[in-house]
C-alpha positions in Angstrom: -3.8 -13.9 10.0 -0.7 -12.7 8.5 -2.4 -9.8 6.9 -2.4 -8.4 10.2 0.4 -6.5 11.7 1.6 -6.5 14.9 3.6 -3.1 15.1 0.3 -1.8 13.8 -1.8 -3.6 16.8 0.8 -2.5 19.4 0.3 0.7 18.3 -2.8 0.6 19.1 -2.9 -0.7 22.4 0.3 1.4 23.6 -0.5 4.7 21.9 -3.7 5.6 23.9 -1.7 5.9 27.6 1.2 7.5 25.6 -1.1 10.1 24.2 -3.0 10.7 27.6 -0.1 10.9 29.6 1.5 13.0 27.2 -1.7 15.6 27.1 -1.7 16.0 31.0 2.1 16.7 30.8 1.2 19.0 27.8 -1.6 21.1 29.8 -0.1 21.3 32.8 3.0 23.1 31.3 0.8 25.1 28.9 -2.3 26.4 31.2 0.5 26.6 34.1 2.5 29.3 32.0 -1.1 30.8 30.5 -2.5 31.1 34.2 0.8 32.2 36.2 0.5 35.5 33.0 -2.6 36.1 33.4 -3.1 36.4 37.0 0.5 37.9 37.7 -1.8 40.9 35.4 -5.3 40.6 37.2 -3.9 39.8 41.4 -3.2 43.0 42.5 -6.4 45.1 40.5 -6.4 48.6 41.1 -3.0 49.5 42.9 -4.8 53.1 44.2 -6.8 51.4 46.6 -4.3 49.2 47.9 -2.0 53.0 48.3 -4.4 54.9 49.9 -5.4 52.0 52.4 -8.8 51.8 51.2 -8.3 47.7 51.0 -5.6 45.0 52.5 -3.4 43.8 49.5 -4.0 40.2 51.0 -8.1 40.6 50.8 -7.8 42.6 47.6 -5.5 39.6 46.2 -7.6 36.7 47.2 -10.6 38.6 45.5 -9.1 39.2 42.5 -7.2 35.9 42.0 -11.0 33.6 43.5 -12.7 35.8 40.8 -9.9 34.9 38.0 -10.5 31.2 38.8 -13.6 30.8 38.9 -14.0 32.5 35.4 -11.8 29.5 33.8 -14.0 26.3 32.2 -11.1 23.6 32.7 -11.2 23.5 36.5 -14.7 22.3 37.2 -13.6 19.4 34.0 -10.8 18.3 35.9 -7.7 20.6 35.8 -6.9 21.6 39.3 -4.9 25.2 39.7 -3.0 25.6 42.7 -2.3 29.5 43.3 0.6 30.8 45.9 1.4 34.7 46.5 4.3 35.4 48.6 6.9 37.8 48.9 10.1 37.7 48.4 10.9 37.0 51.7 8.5 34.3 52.1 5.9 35.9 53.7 2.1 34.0 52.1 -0.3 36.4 51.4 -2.7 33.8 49.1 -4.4 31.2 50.0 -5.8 33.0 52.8 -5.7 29.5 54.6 -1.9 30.9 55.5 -2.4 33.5 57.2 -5.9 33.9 59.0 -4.6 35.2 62.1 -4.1 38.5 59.6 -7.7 38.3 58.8 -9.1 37.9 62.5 -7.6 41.1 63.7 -9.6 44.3 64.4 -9.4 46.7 61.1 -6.5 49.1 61.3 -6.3 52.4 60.5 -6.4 53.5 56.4 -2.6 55.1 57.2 -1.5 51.8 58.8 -3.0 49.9 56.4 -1.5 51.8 53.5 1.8 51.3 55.0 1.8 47.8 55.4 0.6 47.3 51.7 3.3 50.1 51.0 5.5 47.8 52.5 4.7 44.5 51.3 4.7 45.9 47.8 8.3 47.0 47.8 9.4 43.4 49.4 8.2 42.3 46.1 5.3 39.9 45.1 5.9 36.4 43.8 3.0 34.6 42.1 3.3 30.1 42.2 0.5 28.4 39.7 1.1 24.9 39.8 -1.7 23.1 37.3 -2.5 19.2 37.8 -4.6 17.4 35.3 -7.0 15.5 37.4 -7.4 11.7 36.2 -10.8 9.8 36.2 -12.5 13.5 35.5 -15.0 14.6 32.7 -11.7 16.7 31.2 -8.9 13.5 31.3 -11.6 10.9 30.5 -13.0 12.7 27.3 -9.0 12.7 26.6 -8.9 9.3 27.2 -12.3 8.4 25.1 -11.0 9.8 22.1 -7.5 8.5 22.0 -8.9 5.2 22.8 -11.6 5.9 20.1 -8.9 6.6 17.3 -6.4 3.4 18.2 -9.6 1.4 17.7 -10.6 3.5 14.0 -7.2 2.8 12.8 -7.2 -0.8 14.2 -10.5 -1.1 12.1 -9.3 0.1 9.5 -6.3 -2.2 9.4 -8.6 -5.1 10.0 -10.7 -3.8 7.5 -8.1 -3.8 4.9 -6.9 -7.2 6.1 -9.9 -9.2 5.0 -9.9 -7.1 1.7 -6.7 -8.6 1.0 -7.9 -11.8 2.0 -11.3 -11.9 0.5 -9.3 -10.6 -2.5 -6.9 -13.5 -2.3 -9.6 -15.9 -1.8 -11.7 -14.7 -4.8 -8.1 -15.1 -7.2 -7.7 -18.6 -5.5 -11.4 -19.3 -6.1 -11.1 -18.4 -9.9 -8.3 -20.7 -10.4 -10.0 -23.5 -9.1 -13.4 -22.4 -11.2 -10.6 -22.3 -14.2 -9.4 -26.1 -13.5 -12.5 -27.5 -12.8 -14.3 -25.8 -16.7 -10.9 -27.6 -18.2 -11.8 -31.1 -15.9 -15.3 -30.7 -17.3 -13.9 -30.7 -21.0 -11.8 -33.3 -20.8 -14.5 -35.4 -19.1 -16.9 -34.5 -22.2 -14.0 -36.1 -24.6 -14.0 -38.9 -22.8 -17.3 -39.2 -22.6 -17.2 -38.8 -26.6 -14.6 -41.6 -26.6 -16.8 -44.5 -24.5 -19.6 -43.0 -27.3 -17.4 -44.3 -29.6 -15.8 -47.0 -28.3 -19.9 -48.4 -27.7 -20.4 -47.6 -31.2 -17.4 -50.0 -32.7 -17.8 -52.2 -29.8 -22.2 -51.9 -31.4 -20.8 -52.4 -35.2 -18.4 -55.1 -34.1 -20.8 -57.1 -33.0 -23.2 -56.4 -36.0 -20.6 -57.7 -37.9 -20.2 -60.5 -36.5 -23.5 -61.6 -36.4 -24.1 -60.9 -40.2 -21.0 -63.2 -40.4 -23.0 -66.0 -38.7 -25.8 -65.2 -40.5 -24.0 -64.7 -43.9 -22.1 -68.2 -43.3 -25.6 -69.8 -42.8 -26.8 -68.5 -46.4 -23.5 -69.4 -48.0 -20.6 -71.3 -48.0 -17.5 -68.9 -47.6 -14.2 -70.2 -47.6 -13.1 -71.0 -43.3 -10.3 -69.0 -43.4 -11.4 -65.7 -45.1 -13.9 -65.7 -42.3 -11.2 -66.3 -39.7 -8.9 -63.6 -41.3 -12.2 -61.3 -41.4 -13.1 -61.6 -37.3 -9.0 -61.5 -36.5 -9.3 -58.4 -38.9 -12.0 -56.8 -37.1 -10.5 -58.0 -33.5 -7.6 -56.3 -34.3 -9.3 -53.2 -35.1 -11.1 -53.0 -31.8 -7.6 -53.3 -30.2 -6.0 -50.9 -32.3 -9.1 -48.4 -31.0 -9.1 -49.7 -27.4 -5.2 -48.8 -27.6 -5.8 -45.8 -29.5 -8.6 -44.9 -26.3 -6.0 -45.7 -23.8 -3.6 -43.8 -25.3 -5.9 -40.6 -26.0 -6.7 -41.0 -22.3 -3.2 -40.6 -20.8 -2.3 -38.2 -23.8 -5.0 -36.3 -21.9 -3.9 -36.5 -18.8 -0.3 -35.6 -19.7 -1.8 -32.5 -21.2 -3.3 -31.2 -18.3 -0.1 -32.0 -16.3 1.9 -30.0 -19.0 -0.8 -27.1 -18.7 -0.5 -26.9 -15.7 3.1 -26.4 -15.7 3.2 -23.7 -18.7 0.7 -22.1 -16.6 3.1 -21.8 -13.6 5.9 -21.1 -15.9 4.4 -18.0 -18.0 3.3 -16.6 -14.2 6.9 -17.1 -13.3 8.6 -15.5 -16.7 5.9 -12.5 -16.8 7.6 -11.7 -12.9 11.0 -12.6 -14.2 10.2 -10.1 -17.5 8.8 -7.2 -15.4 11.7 -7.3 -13.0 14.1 -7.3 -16.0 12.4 -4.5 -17.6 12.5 -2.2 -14.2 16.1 -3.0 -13.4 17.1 -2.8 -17.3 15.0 0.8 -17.0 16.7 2.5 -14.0 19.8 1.3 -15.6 19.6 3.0 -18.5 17.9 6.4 -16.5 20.9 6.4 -14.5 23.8 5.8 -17.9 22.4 7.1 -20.6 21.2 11.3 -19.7 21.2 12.6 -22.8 18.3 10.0 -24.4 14.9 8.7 -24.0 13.9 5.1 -24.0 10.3 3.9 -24.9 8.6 1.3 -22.6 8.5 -0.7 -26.3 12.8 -0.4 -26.7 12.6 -1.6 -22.9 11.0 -4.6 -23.5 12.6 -5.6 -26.7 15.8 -4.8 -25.3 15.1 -7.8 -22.4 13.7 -10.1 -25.0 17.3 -10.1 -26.8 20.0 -12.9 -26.3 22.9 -11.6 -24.6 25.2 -11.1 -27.7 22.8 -9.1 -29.2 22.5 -6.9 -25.7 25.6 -6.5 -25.9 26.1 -5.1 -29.6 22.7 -3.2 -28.8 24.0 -1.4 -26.1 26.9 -0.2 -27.9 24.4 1.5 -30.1 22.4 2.8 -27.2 25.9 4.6 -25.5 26.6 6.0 -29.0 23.3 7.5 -29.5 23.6 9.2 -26.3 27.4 10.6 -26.3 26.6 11.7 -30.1 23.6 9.9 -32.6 25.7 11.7 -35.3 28.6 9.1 -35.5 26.2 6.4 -35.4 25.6 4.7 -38.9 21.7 4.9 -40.3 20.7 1.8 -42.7 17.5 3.8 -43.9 14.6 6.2 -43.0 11.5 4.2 -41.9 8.9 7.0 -41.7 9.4 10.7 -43.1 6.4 12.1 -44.5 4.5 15.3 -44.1 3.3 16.0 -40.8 5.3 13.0 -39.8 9.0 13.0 -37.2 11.2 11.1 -39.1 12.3 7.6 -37.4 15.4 6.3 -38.4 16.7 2.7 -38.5 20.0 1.0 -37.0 21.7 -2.3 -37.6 23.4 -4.4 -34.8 24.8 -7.6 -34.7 23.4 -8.4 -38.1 20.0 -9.2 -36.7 19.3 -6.9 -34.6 17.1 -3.7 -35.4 17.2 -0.5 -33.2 14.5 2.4 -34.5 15.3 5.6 -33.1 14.1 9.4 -33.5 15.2 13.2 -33.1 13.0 14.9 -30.5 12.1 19.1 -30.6 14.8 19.2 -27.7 17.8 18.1 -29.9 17.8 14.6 -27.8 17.1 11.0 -29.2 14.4 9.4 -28.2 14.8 5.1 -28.4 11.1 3.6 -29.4 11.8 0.2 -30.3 14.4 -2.4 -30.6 13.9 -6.2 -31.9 15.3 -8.5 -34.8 14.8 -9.0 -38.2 12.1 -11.6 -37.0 10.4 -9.4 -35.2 10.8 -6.3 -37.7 6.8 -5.9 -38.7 5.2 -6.1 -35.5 7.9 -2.8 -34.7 6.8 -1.1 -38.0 3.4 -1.6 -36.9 4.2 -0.2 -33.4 6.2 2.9 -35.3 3.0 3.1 -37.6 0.8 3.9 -34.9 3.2 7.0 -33.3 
């Protein structure tokens, strides 16, 4: 299918795991700087009771940073949070896991206790969140689903607009044949029309020739007026046999010719558009100061290349100044109407040009003295 592309399908298959893996890269950077603000603000709580011994700053710190995690959605869906406290010595003080001998031991006294928190406090706290996105979780597979679920809409949609294209291209191809087989049916029906009448004289021929039997039976007739009479009429069969034949392969060479303007008037229509484009942004990018009509284009790449030539000259006079520029006559300049003026080139060649509100010339049609009416009609109709 070479409506299909394969970037398009690669893209399709690679994209998902790029995406995904992306994602989890994404997250765990983002939710790991989110989380490691928000409970550097929520771990210690209220510092008086962690001053006046009231509570251990490593039971108030698990509290406070269990109560923060379980108040986030993404870790039950699959986005694991691993939370450290230490000081800056190295001393853990979350997880609890760390240090459970410090839990085991008989309560101290609020003073002690305030000290030690004292203490740790001005060692300095250091808070590690390290996020991992889980795979094969509700959170990474919903990921997952959708990527997957866009590759395959634009993969869809690309099919889809493959066999557009190639329903489209078989409807054209289908027409064409539909076209050749109406002009096969016509030239069957003339040749149908010419066995009718080939019958017919073949029919009258032998009518005559048995009213001559009959005729010679009734009355003598001179031998070789007969003769000359049959040959006469023999002849004329041949002449129309030939004159069949020849209709016959006049046909066929038709259709054969057809066929060929056919594929030459495709050809010079995409020859003639390409001219007109190129001859277009060539003239866009020369000539600034004027404006050229999608009419002057055309009759421009319809002229011979003398005449292109001597047309041209006019076209890069008109632009440096239309005042130097010889005028043969006014073509239109009536009430209500912009005048159009009228230039000679080359002898043949006519160029019609006008003055626009914004001082500039504007180009509408260029031809020849053969095709002169069909541009007054065009100029008409401005």
């Amino acid at each position: 299918m070479r409506y299909l592309s394969f970037k398009i399908i690669a893209a399709c298959i690679l994209l998902p795991p790029v995406l995904y893996i992306l994602t989890a890269y994404l997250m765990e950077r983002h939710f790991g700087t989110v989380y490691t603000e928000e409970i550097e603000a929520v771990y210690l709580g209220d510092a008086r009771a962690l001053l006046d011994g009231s509570a251990r700053i490593q039971e108030t710190i698990a509290e406070n940073v269990d109560r923060y995690l379980k108040t986030r959605r993404l870790i039950p869906l699959g986005l694991e949070v691993v939370v450290t406290v230490t000081t800056q010595n190295g001393r853990i003080l979350y997880p609890a896991a760390y240090d459970q001998a410090g839990f085991n031991r008989p309560p101290d006294s609020p003073t002690l206790t305030a000290q030690e928190n004292f203490a740790l406090l001005n060692e300095g706290l250091v808070v590690g969140v390290v996020t991992r996105f889980e795979h094969n979780r509700l959170l990474s597979n919903s990921f997952l689903g959708f990527y997957i679920f866009l590759a395959m809409a634009v993969f869809y949609a690309h099919f889809r607009r493959a066999v557009e294209r190639i329903n489209k291209e078989e409807s054209s191809r289908r027409k064409e044949i539909d076209r050749l087989q109406d002009l096969e049916r016509q030239n069957t029906i003339e040749l149908e029309k010419l066995l009718k009448e080939r019958s017919r004289l073949k029919s009258e021929f032998d009518g005559l020739k048995n009213k001559l039997a009959t005729e010679k039976s009734k009355a003598l007739r001179n031998e070789d007026e007969l003769i000359d009479e049959i040959d006469l009429l023999e002849r004329k069969l041949n002449e129309n046999l030939s004159l069949q034949n020849a209709q016959q392969e006049e046909i066929l060479k038709l259709q054969e010719s057809l066929q060929q303007i056919q594929k030459g008037q495709r050809k010079n229509r995409k020859q003639k558009v390409k001219a007109e484009e190129n001859t277009r942004k060539r003239f866009q990018t020369l000539y600034k100061h004027i404006a050229i009509n999608d009419r002057a284009i055309s009759g421009f790449v319809g002229l011979g290349e003398e005449l292109k030539l001597k047309a041209e000259e006019v076209i890069h006079q008109l632009n440096e100044d239309a005042n130097l520029v010889p005028i043969k006559r006014k073509v239109f300049g009536g009430k209500g109407q912009v005048t159009v003026l009228e230039v000679i080139f080359g002898y043949k060649g006519r160029l019609y040009f006008r003055n626009t509100e914004d001082r500039r010339v504007e180009i509408l049609a260029i031809g020849t003295k053969n095709t002169q009416d069909r541009e007054l009609e065009f100029l008409a109709g401005l």
